[in-house]
Residue, then its C-alpha position, 0 to 999 in steps of 0.5 A: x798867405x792870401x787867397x790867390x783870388x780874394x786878397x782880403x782873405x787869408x789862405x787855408x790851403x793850397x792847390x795840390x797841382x799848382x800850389x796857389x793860395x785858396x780861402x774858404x770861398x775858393x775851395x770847390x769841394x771841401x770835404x775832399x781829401x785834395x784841394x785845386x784851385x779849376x778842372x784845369x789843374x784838377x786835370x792836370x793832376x789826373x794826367x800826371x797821376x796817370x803818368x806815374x802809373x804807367x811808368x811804374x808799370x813799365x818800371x816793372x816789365x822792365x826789372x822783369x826783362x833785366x832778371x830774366x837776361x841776367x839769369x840767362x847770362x849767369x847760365x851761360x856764364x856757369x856752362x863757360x866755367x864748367x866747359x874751361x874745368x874740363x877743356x881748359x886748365x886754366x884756374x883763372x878762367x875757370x874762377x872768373x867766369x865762375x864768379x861772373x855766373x854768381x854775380x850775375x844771378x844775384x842780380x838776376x835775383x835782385x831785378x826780380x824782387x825789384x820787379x815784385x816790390x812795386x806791386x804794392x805801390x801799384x795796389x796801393x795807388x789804384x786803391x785811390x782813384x785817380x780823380x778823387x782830391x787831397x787835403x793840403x794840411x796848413x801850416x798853422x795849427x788848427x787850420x787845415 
């Protein structure tokens, strides 16, 4: 693969955002743990970085607000099962909603580890700030 800007050179990595060819002369930072071709794309990589932040965040409130409504209909669902034992005598409904009451706070309980398990992504990417490159291994052994 050539370099997208020198046609002689051979490619020794890729744009994270973009993913064009770069040489040895077009890489900005070298050292840098993620390689882009401008501060365009590096930009670019940021907002998108950003994005995945926030919709991990929202991904949580939003497993939390689900756990907390299937608890809430999972008690109602017991009370319901517990009012037809004693004003109904009907076996069906009683076990019905008996068994809606436990599907409901199981997933109730399922929606809250859900809410706890991005946590560590959310530690784990804010552990590497945003703006900061990542090297593009090459395919060819040797070169990196």
């Amino acid at each position: 693969m050539k370099c997208i800007n020198h046609n002689a050179a051979d490619a020794v990595a890729v744009c994270m955002y973009c993913g064009r060819a770069l040489c040895p002369a077009c890489i900005q930072t070298p050292t840098a743990s993620r390689l882009v071709c401008s501060s365009v794309c590096d930009a670019a990589l940021e907002r998108t970085e950003r994005a995945v932040q926030l919709l991990l965040e929202k991904s949580v409130q939003n497993a939390r607000a689900s756990a907390f409504y299937c608890y809430l209909c999972g008690g109602l669902s017991a009370g319901a099962a517990v009012a037809a034992w004693f004003m109904l005598p009907s076996p069906f409904l009683i076990y019905f909603t008996g068994a809606c009451a436990l599907v409901l706070f199981a997933a109730g309980f399922w929606y809250g580890r859900g809410a706890k398990s991005p946590k560590k992504i959310l530690s784990n990417s804010s552990a590497t700030p945003p703006h900061t490159l990542h090297r593009v291994k090459h395919a060819t052994p040797g070169i990196e």
